[in-house]
LUMVEXZA-32473 format. One record per residue (C-alpha): x, y, z. Coordinates in steps of 0.25 Angstrom, whole numbers, plus 2048, in hexadecimal, padded with zeros to 3 digits. Example, Ala and Ser with C-alpha at 12.3 -4.5 7.8 and 13.67 -1.06 7.14 Angstrom:
# LUMVEXZA-32473
SITE/east/north/up
SITE/831/7EE/81F
SITE/837/7FC/81D
//
This chain:
# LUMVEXZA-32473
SITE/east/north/up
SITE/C44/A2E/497
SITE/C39/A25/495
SITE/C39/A17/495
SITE/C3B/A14/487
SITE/C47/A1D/487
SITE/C4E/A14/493
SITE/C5C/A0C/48D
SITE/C58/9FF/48F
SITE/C60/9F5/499
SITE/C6C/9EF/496
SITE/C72/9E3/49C
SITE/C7F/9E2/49F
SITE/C88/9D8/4A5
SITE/C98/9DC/4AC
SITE/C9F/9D3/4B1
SITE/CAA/9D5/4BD
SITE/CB4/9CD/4C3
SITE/CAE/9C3/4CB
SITE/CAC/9C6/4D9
SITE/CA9/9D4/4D6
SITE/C9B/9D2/4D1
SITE/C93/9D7/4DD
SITE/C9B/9E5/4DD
SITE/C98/9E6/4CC
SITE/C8B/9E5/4D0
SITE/C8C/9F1/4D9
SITE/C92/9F9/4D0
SITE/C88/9F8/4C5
SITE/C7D/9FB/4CD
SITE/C85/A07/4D0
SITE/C86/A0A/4C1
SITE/C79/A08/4BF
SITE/C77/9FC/4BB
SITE/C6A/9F5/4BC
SITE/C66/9E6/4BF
SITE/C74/9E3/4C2
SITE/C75/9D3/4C7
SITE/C83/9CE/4CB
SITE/C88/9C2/4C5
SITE/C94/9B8/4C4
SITE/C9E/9C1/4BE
SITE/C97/9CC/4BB
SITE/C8A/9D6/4BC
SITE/C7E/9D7/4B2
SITE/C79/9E4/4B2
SITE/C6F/9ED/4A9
SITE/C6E/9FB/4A6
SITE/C6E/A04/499
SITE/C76/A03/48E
SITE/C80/A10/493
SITE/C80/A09/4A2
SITE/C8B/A00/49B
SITE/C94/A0B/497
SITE/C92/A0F/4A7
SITE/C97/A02/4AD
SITE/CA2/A01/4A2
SITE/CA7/A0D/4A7
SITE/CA4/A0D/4B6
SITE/CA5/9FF/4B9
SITE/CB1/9FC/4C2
SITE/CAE/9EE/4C4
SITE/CA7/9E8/4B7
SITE/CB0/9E0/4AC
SITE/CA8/9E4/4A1
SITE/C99/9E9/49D
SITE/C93/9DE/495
SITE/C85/9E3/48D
SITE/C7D/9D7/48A
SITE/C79/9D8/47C
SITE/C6F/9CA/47B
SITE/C6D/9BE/485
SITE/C66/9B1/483
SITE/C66/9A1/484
SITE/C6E/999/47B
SITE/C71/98C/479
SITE/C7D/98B/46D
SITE/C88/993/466
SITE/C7C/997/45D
SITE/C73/99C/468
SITE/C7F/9A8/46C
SITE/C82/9A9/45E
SITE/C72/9AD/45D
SITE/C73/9B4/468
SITE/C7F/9BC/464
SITE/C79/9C0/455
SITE/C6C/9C6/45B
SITE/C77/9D1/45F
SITE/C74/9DF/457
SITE/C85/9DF/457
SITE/C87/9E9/44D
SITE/C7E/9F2/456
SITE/C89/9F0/460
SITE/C95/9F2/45C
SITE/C9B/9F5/44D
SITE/CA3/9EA/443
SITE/CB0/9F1/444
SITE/CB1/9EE/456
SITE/CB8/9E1/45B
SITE/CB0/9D7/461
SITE/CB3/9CD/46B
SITE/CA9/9C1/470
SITE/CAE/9BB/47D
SITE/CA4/9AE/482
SITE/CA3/9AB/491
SITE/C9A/99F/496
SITE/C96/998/4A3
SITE/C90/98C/4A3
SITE/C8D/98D/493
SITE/C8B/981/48A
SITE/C91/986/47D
SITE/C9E/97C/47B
SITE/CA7/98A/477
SITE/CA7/998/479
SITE/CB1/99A/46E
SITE/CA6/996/465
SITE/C9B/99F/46B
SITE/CA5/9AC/46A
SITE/CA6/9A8/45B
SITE/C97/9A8/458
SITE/C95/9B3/461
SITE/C9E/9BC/458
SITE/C99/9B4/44B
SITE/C8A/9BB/450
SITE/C91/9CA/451
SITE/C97/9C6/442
SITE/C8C/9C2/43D
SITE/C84/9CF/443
SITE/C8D/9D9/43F
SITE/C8C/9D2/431
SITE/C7D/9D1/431
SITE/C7D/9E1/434
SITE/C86/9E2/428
SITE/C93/9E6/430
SITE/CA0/9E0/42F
SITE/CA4/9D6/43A
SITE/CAC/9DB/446
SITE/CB8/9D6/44A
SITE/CBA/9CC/456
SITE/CC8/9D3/460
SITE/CCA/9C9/46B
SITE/CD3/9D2/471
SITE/CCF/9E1/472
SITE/CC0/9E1/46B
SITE/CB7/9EC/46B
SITE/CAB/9E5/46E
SITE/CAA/9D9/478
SITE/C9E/9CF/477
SITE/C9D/9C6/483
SITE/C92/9B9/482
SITE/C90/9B3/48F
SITE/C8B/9A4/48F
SITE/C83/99D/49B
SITE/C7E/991/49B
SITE/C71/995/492
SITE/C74/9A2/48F
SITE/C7C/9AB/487
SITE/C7E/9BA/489
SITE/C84/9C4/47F
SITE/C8A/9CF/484
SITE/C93/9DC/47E
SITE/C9D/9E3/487
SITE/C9B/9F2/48A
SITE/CAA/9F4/48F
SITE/CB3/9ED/485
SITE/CBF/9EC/48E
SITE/CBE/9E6/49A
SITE/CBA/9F1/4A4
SITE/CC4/9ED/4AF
SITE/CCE/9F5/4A3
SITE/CCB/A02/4A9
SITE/CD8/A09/4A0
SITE/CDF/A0F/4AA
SITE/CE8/A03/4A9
SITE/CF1/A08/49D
SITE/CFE/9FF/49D
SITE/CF5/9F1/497
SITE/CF9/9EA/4A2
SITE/CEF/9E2/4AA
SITE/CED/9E3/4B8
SITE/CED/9D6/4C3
SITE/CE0/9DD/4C6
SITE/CD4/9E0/4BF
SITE/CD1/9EF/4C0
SITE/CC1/9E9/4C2
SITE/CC4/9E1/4CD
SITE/CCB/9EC/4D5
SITE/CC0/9F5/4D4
SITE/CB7/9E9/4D7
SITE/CBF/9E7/4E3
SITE/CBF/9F7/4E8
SITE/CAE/9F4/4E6
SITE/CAE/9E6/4EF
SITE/CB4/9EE/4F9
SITE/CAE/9F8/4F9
SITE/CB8/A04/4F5
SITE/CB3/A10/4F0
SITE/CBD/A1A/4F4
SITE/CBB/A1A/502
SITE/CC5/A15/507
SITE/CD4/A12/504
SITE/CD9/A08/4FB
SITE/CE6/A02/4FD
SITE/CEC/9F8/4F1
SITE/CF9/9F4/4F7
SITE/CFD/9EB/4EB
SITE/CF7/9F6/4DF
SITE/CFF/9EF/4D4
SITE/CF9/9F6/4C8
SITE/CED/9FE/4D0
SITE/CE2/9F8/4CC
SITE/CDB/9F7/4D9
SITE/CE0/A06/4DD
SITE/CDC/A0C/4CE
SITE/CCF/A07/4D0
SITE/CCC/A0D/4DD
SITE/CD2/A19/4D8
SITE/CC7/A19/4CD
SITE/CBD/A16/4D8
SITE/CC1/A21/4E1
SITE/CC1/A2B/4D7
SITE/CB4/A28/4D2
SITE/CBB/A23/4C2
SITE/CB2/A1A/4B8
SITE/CBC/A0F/4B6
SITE/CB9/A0C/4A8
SITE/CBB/A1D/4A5
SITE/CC9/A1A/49E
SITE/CC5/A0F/493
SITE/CBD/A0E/487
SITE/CAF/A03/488
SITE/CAB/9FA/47C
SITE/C9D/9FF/47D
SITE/CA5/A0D/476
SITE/CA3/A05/46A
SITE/C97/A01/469
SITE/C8C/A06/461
SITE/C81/A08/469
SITE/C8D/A0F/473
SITE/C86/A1D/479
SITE/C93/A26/479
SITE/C8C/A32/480
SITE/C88/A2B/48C
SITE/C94/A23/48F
SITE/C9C/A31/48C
SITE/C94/A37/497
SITE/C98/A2B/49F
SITE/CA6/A2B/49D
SITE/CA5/A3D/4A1
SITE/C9E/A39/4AC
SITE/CA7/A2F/4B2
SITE/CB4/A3A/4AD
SITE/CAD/A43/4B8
SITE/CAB/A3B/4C3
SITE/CB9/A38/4C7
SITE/CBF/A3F/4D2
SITE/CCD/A3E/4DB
SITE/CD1/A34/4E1
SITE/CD3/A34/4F2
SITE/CE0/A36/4F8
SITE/CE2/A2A/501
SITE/CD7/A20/4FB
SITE/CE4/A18/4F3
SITE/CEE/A10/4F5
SITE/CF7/A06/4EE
SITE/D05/A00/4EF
SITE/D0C/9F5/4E5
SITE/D1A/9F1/4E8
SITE/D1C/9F2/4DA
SITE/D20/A00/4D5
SITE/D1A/A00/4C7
SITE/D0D/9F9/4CB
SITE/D0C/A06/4D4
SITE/D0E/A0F/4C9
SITE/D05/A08/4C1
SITE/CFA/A0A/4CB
SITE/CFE/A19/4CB
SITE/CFD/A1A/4BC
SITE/CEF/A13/4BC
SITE/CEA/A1D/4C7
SITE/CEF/A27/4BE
SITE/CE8/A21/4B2
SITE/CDA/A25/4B9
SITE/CDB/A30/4C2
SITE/CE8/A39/4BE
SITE/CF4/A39/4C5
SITE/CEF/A42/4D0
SITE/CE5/A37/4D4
SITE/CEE/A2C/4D2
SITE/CF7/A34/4DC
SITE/CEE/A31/4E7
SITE/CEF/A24/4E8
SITE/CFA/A21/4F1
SITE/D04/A17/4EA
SITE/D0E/A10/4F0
SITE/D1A/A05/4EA
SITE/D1E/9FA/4F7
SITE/D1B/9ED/4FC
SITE/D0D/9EE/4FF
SITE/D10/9E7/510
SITE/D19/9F5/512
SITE/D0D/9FF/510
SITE/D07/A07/51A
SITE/CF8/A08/51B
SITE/CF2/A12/512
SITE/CE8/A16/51A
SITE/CE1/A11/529
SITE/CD7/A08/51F
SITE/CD2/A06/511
SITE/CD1/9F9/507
SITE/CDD/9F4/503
SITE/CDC/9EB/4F7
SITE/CE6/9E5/4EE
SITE/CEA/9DB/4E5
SITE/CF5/9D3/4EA
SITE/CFD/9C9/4E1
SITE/CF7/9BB/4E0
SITE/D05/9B2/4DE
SITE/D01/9AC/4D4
SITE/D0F/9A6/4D2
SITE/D14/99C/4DB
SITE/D20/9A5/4E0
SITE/D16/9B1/4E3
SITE/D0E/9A9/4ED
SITE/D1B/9A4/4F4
SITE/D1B/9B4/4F6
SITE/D0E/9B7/4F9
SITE/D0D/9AE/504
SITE/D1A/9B3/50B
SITE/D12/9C2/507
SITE/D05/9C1/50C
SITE/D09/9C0/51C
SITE/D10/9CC/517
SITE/D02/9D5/513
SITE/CFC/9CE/51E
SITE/D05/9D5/528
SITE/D05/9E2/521
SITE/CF5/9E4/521
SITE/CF3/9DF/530
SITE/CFD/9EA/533
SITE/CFC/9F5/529
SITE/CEE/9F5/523
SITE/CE5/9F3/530
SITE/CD9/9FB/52E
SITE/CD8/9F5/51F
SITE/CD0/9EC/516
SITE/CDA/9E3/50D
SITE/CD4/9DD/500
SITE/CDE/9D5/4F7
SITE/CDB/9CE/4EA
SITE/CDF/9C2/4E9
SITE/CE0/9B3/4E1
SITE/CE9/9AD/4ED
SITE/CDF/9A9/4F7
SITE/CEA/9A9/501
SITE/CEC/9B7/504
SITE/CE2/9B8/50F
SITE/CEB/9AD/516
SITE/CF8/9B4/513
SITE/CF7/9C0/518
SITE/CF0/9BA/524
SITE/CE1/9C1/524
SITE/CD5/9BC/523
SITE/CCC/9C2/518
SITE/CC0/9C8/51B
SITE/CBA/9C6/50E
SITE/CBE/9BE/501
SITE/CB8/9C3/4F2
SITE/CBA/9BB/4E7
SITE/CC0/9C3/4DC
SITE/CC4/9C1/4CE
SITE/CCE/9C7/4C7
SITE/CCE/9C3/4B9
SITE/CCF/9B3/4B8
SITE/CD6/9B4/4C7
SITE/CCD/9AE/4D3
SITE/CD0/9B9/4DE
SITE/CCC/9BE/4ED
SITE/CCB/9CB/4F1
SITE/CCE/9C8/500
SITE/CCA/9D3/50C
SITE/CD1/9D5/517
SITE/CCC/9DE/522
SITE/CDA/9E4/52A
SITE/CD8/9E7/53A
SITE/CE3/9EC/541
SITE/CE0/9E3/54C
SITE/CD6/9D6/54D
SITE/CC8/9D9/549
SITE/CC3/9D2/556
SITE/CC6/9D4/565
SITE/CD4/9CC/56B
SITE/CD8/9CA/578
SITE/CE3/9D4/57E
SITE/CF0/9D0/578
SITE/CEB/9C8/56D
SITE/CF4/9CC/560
SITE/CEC/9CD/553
SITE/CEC/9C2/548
SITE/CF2/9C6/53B
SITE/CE6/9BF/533
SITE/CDB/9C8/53D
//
């Protein structure tokens, strides 16, 4: 192919949960991504056209795909208005898709956003009117096509979302219920850790699965986003053929998952059975019967194994009466991983900053985390069987060594 024939560059921008930047950033070289550059919330990246279909469907850690579609400085409403009409939208997308326009600043001068969504949808009106076409309808809700303006101080980006839904809906989740953990974040985890199936995992508080049916999807080679529809299906200028070939070629990769790589527990019997059912939902029962699944109170288990990465998302007691519990709790795991998982690394999620003094260790390292609004820590704790320096004869080890 000569040089003329190359697809030209386009630039992209996925945001993440923060704290999970640096590991985005991995995983889009990985894809393929070129003149990748981590930033606050996210990861700008470029690449054709088709290699935002890729990272739609592979991405396990991305939120969404964002294709900039124009970017420059403004200094009023009028300015993004401008801005926004230079868009070729009918080229984009037909009248009869829903459209949503969603306005996120820092640090911008405009005295309100509310009035910047309106002109940025007066611009795609007035284009699609200009073009002859009827006006497509705004759907707050469930839209088809998702515009996204981003305001600095001087400038305005405008920007068109390639996956629709946010990716972290991975559709193996059938009963509409939302989980306390975002299935982004659990794989964003697996990746800070640096878990890729080789070694087991153990999630002694699975509640719905997510951070088990992620790893599951990791081990067995799944893309994540192989059992949902994109918005970019939609579009005009979509090129069916090559995203096909992708979505046969990801169908082909998978393979079995270990026996002895997973591990989970709830106390809660249904929570267990929906992790079974969302282990089915990817890989088929026999799969899904790999993973060893278990229904007590998480300080009566065994050690799965003589080591592995046990990583979990305990509750937060958010209630007064929950913290009252937790407090007499947490000595309780604190016992139950000095005795019982020796050997181990422990990594809990958490937005109650207490825990590393509750259960009486020391973390060795602490990682800011959010999950949706909620300002967590993903604490690590490295667990010896005895002290990890030398004592004198005699001397008993600490619980907090």
């Amino acid at each position: 192919m000569n040089a003329s024939a190359t697809p030209p560059l386009q630039k992209f921008f996925a945001p993440c949960p923060r704290g999970l930047e640096t590991v985005l950033f991995e995983e889009l070289t990985e894809l393929g991504a070129q003149h990748v550059g981590p930033t606050d919330g996210g990861v700008a990246f470029q690449g054709t056209f088709t290699l935002g279909y890729r990272v739609c469907l592979w991405s396990r850690i991305a939120s969404r795909v964002l294709w900039q579609l124009a970017v420059d400085e403004y200094r009023s409403e009028e300015d993004i208005f401008s801005l926004a009409r230079e868009i070729e939208w009918p080229q984009l997308f037909s009248p009869q898709h829903t459209i949503r326009v969603q306005v996120d600043a820092i640090r911008s001068p405009v005295t309100s956003l509310e009035f910047v969504t309106l002109r940025v949808k007066d611009a795609i009106v007035d284009s699609f009117r200009a073009a002859g076409e009827d006006r497509p309808s705004v759907n707050t809700s469930m839209p088809d096509m998702r515009i996204h303006v981003f305001l600095t101080t001087h400038t305005a980006t405008v920007y068109l979302d390639l996956a629709g839904e946010a990716l972290f809906k991975r559709g193996y989740r059938r009963e509409g219920l939302a989980a306390p953990l975002r299935e982004n974040l659990a794989a964003g985890m697996l990746a800070l850790k640096g878990w890729k199936a080789q070694m087991p995992l153990f999630d002694p508080m699975c509640g719905s699965g997510t951070i088990l049916t992620e790893a599951a999807m990791i081990a067995m080679g799944l893309a994540p986003g192989a059992q949902r529809p994109f918005a970019f299906e939609k579009m005009l200028n979509f090129q069916a053929d090559d995203f096909h070939a992708m979505r046969e070629a990801a169908a082909s990769a998978g393979k079995p998952l270990p026996e002895g790589l997973l591990f989970g527990n709830d106390r809660d019997a249904e929570a267990v059975d929906t992790t079974r059912r969302h282990l089915q939902n990817i890989g088929g029962e026999a799969n899904a019967a790999r993973v060893v699944l278990t229904n007590v109170a998480m300080e009566t288990l065994d050690s799965p194994a003589p080591n592995g990465l046990l990583l979990t998302n305990p509750p937060y007691g958010e209630r007064l009466d929950d913290l009252a519990d937790l407090k007499l709790w947490y000595p309780v795991v604190g016992t139950w991983l000095k005795q019982t998982m020796a050997g181990w690394k422990a990594c809990f999620i958490t937005a109650d900053r207490a825990l590393p003094g509750g259960i009486g260790f020391k973390p060795s390292k602490r990682t800011p985390l959010f999950n949706g609004a909620l300002d967590c820590r993903l604490f690590e704790f490295e667990l010896y069987s005895g002290s990890r320096r030398e004592r004198p004869a005699g001397e008993a080890p600490k619980i907090n060594e």
